[in-house]
Structure formats: structure tokens, C-alpha cells
N, C-alpha and C positions, 0 to 999 in steps of 0.2 A: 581287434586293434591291428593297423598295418603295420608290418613289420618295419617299412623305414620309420617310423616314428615309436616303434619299437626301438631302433638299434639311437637310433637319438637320444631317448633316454638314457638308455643304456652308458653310452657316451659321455653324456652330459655328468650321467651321476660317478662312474668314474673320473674325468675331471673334476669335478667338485669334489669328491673323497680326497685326491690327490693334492689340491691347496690348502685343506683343512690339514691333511697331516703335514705339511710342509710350514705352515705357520705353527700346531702345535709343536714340532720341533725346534722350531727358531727360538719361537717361547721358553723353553724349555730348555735349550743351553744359556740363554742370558740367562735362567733364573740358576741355575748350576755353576755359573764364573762367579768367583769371588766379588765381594763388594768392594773391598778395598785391596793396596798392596800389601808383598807382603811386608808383616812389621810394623804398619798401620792401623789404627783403631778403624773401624768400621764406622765411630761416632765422630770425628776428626772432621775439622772444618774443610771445606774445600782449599785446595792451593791457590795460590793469584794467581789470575790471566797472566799470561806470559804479555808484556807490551813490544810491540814490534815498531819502530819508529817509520814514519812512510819516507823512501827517499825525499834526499831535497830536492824542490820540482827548478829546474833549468831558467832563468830567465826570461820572460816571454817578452815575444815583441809585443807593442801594442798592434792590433789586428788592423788590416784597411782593407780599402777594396770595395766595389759599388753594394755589396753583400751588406758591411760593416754599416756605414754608409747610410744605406736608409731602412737596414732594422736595428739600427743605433739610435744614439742620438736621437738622427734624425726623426725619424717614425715618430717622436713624440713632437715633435717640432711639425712637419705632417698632417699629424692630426689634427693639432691645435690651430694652424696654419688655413685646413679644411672647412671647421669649423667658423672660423669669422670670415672666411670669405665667401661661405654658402649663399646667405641673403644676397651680400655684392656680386656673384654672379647668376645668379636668377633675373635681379634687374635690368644688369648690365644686357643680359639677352633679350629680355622681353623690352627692352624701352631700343634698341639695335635692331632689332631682327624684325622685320614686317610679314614674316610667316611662309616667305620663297623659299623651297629647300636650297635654291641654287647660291642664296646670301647667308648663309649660314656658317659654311664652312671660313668665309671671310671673315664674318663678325667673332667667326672660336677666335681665330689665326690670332685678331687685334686683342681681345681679351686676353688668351695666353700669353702673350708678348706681355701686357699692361700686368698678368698674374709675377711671370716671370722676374720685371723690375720689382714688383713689391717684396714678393720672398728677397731676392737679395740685398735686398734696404734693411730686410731683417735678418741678415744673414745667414738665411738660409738657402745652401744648395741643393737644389733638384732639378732633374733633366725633364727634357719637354714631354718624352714618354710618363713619365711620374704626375706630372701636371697634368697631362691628358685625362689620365685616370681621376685624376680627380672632379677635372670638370666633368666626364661623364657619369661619376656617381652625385655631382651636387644634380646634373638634368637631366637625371633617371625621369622624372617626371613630368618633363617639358612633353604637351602634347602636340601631336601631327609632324613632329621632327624625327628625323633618322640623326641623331648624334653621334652613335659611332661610325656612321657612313662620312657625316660630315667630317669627326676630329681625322678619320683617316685622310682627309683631301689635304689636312693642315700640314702644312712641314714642320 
């Protein structure tokens, strides 16, 4: 056997003797401390939690801010918003668009502008970054088109 894997062992099994005694001692004074106080039945129900009351929490403001905003409310308003206008703009591109990358960016521009009134007829506020996004996940799968090349040209 080679000696470094000689002294390894060696090693190892002294550390390991040294955990084993160090748990059976731990063991071994919990089993030695009393069970109860003194004066106490050892058979004696336990005491009540102690109840600790949480302070009283401070008034909050109501939260704002573009954050609030649209993963509030809004986000569900968003979604829903997404949702029925997915068909309406698929059409609106494919019946607009004759398949020029170079008219595309024009026919987003009128779309979002046309997106934009409809949200706020429903009262919904969103910026045209937000709308953006949305039109690029409804024409994920418009073919032969650069869409996020084109919404970039949109202002």
C-alpha cells in the first residue's frame, strides 16, 4: 500500500472517530439535563406560546410609478387588450403591407397610432414602447418581414 494513501486513511479515520465522539457527547448531555423545571411535573402540559403582537404597520401610500403601472392593473388590462387585437392586427398588415420591407415600417407607424386610440377609448394607458411589444409578439410570425427592424424605424 502507498504510504500517502496510507496516511489518508489514517486521517480520515481519525476524523471520523472525532465527529462520532463529539455527537455522542452532545447526545449525551441533552439526555442528562433535566426534562422539566425545577418544581415541575415532567408529565405537565406544555406552556402557551408566548403571543407577540407585530407592530402596527405605518400607513402606506398607494404605490405609482411606470413599474405600478403596468404590472398592475394594467398587465391584466394588457393581456386582455392583446388578446382581441391579435386577429385585428395580422389583417390589418397583411391586407396594408404588399410585402416591401421598405412599407412596413409605415403601415406599423398607422397601425399603432389606430392601436393607441383604441386602448384609450378603453381606458387604457400604454406607451408606444408597450404597444410595440405587443405588436411584435402578435407578428412573431409574419413571414419574409424584419418586424423588429421595421417597429425600430417607428417613432
Amino acid at each position: 500500500m502507498s504510504p500517502f494513501l496510507a496516511a489518508f486513511i489514517t486521517v480520515d479515520a481519525l476524523i471520523t472517530a472525532g465527529v462520532v465522539i463529539l455527537v455522542l457527547r452532545s447526545r449525551g448531555a441533552r439526555a442528562a439535563a433535566p426534562l422539566a423545571r425545577a418544581g415541575e411535573s415532567p408529565f405537565a402540559p406544555p406552556a402557551p406560546p408566548m403571543v407577540v403582537s407585530p407592530p402596527s404597520p405605518a400607513p402606506a401610500s398607494p404605490p405609482t410609478g411606470s413599474f405600478v403601472r403596468i404590472f398592475g392593473t394594467q398587465l391584466r388590462g394588457l393581456g386582455k387588450f392583446t388578446r382581441e387585437q391579435h386577429d385585428r392586427i395580422n389583417t390589418y398588415v397583411r391586407a396594408n403591407w404588399s410585402g416591401a420591407p421598405d412599407q412596413l415600417p409605415g403601415v406599423l407607424a398607422s397601425l399603432l397610432g389606430e392601436l393607441e386610440g383604441e386602448a384609450q377609448a378603453r381606458g387604457l394607458s400604454f406607451d408606444r414602447e408597450t404597444l410595440k411589444s405587443m405588436l411584435a409578439m402578435s407578428l412573431h410570425d409574419l413571414e419574409g418581414a424584419d418586424v423588429l427592424g421595421a417597429l425600430e424605424k417607428v417613432a
